[in-house]
C-alpha positions as CSV (number, residue, x, y, z in Angstrom):
1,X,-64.4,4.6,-39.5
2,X,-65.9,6.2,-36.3
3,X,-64.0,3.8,-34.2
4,X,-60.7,5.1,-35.8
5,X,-61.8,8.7,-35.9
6,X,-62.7,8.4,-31.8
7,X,-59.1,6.2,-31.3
8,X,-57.2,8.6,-32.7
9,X,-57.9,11.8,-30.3
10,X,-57.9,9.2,-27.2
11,X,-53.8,8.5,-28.6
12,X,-53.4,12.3,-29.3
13,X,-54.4,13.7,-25.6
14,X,-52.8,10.2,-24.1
15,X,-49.3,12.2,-25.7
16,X,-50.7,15.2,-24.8
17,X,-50.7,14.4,-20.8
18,X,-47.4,12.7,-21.0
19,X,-45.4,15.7,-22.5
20,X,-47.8,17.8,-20.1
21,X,-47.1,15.9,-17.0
22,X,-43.3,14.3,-17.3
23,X,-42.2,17.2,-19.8
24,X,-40.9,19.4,-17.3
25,X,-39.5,16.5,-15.2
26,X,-37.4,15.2,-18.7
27,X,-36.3,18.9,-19.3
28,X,-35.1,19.2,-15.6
29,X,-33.5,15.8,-15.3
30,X,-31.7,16.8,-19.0
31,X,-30.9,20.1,-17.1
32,X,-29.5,18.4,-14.2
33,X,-27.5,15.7,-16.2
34,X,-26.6,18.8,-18.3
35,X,-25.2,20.8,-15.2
36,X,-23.6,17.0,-13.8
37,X,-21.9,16.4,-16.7
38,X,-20.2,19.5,-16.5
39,X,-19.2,19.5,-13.3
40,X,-18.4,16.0,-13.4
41,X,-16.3,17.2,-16.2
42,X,-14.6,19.5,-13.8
43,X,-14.1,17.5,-11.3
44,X,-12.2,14.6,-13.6
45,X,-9.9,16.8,-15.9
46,X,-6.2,15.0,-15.4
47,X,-4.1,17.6,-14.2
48,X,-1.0,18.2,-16.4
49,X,1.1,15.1,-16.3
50,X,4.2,16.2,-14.5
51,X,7.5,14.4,-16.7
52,X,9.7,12.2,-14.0
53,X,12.4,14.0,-11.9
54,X,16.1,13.2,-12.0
55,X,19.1,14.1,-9.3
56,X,22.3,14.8,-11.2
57,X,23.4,11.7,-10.6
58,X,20.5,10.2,-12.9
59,X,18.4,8.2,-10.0
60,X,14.8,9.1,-10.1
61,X,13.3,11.6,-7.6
62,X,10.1,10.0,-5.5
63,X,8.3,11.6,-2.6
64,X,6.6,9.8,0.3
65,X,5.3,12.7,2.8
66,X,8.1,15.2,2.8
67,X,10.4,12.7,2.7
68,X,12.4,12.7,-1.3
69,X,13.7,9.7,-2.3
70,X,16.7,9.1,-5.0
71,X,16.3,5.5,-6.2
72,X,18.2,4.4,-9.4
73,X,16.2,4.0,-12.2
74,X,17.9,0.4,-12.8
75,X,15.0,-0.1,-9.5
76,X,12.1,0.1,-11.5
77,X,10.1,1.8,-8.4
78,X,6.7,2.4,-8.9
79,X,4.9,5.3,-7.2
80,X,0.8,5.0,-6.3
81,X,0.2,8.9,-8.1
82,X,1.5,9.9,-11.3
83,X,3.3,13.3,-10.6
84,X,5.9,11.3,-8.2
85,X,4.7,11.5,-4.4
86,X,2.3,8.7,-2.7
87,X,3.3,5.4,-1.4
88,X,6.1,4.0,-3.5
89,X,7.1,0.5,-4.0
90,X,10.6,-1.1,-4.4
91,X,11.8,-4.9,-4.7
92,X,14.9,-6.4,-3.1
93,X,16.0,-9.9,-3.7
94,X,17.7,-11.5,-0.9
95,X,19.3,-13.8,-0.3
96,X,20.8,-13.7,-3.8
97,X,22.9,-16.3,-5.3
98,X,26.7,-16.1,-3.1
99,X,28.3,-16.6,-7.0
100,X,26.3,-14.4,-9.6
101,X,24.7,-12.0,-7.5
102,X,21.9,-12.7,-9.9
103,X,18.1,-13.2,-7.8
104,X,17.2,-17.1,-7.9
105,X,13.5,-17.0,-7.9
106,X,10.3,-15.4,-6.8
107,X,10.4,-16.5,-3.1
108,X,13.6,-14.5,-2.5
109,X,11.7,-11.1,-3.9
110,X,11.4,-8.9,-0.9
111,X,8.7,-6.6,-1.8
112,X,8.9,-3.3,-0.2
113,X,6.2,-0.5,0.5
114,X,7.1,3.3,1.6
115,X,5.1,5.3,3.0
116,X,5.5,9.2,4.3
117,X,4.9,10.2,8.4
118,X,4.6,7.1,10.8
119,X,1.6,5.9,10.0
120,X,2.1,2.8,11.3
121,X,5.7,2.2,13.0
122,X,6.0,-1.1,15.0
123,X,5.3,-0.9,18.7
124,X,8.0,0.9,20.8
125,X,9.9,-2.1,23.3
126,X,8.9,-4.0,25.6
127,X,7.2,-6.9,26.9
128,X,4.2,-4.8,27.8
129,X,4.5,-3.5,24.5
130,X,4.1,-6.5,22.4
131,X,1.3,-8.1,24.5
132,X,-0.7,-5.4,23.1
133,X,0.5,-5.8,19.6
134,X,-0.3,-9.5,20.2
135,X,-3.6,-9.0,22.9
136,X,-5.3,-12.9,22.3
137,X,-1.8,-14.0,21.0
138,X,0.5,-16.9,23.5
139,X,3.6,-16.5,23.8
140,X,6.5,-15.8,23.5
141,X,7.7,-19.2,22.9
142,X,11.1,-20.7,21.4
143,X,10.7,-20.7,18.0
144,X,13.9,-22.5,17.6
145,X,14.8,-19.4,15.3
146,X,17.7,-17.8,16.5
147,X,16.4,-14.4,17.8
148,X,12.9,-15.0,16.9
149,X,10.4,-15.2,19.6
150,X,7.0,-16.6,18.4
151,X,3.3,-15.9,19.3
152,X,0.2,-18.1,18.7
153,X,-3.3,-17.9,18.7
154,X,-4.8,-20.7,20.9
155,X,-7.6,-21.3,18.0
156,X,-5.6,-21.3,15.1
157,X,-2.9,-23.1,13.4
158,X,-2.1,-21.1,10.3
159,X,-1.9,-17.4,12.3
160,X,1.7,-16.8,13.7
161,X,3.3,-13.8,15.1
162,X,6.7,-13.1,15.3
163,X,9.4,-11.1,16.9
164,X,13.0,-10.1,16.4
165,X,14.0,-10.5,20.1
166,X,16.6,-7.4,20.2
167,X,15.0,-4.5,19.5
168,X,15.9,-2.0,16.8
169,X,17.7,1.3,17.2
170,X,14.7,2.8,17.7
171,X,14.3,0.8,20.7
172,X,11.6,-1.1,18.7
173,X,10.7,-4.8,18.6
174,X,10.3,-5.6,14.9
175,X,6.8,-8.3,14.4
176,X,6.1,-10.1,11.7
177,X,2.7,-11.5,11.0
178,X,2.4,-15.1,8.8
179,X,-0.8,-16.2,8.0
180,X,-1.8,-18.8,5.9
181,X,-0.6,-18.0,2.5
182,X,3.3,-18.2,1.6
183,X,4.5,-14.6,2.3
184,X,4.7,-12.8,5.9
185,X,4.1,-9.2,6.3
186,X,6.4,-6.9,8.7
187,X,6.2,-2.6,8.8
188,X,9.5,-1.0,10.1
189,X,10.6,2.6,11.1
190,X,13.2,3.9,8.8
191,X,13.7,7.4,9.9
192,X,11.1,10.1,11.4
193,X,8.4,10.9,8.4
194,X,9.2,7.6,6.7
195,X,7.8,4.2,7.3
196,X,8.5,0.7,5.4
197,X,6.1,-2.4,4.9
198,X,7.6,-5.6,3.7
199,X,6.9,-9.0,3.1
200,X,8.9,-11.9,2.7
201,X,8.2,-15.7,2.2
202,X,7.8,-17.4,4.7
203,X,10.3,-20.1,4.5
204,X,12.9,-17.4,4.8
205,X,11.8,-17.2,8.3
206,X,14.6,-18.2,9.9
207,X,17.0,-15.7,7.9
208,X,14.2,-12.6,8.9
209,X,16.5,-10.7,11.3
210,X,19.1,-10.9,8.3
211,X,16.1,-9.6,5.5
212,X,15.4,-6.9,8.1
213,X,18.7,-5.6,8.3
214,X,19.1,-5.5,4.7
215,X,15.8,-3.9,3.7
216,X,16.8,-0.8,6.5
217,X,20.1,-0.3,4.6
218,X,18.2,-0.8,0.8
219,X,15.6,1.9,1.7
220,X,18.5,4.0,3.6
221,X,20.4,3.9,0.6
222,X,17.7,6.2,-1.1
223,X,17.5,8.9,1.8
224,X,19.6,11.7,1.1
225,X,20.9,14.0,4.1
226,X,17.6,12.0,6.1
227,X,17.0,13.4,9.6
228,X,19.1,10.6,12.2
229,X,16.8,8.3,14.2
């Protein structure tokens, strides 16, 4: 009986310390989470979900940078942020079948990225130019591609760069980098504020300076009164 009666304090200050000592500490940190949360809650509210944009001529209405795109809504286009503006992506299948028109399979989807300013336009012409595009690259050597010059790198077999030999209206040598996987990745000018990357499979290399050509005049095609080059 005297053990319990003498057990029984010993628990009683034990709790009495704890609340003394990490009471305040537990009321702050429930302060502070308090005070978080409720910024936190701030900083997360969605802004009002702004309802898609249509021209008269029912296309949808995107922005990259201050550049406003009409695209037809048959396009599916998907935008990175939800009010409209951001990078926005658009698909073009070429080469399509010379009969139907219709889009024979997954490696003839040209998948297109848009992006406002020039964030990252190819390098303006010249030789000089492209060896710093391509600084540990050899080259350029015949790729036995009509109007494709090719770039290696001495250590590796499944890194290529290319070139469209004839530079752009720009004055610009459009490159191409192919790695190991199926698809190679090119970024274009399209006009000032408005920048393109694409990728393509790679066994449509030998067609690329025909893909090129018609990804400038798809993403054209959604440029209303656009600034010339």
């Amino acid at each position: 009986m005297s053990k319990f009666r003498i057990a029984v304090p010993i628990a009683l200050v034990a709790t009495a310390v704890a609340i003394t000592v990490f009471g305040p500490a537990i009321q702050r940190t429930d302060s502070d989470i308090a005070k978080q949360d409720v910024k936190s809650h701030d900083l997360v509210s969605p802004a009002p979900r702004r309802e898609p944009v249509y021209d008269e001529d029912g296309r949808r209405v995107l922005f990259v940078g201050d550049i406003s795109l009409h695209i037809p809504t048959s396009q599916n286009a998907i935008s990175t942020n939800a009010d409209g503006s951001g990078t926005v992506q658009v698909n073009l299948c070429w080469p399509r079948e010379e009969d139907t028109g219709e889009c024979p399979g997954i490696e003839n989807v040209v998948m297109i990225f848009l992006t406002g300013g020039n964030k990252r336009p190819t390098v303006d012409g010249g030789m000089a130019k492209l060896r710093q595009e391509f600084p540990i690259a050899e080259g350029p050597f015949d790729s036995e591609m009509e109007g494709i010059w090719e770039f290696r790198l001495p250590s590796s077999e499944a890194r290529f760069f290319y070139a469209i030999a004839e530079p752009d209206p720009t004055g610009r040598h459009v490159t191409a980098r192919c790695y190991g996987g199926p698809r190679c990745s090119s970024w274009i000018h399209i006009v000032p504020g408005l920048s393109a990357q694409y990728n393509f499979d790679k066994r449509h290399l030998p067609i690329w300076t025909e893909i090129d050509q018609e990804v400038r005049s798809y993403v054209r095609s959604f440029v209303i009164e656009s600034a010339a080059d």
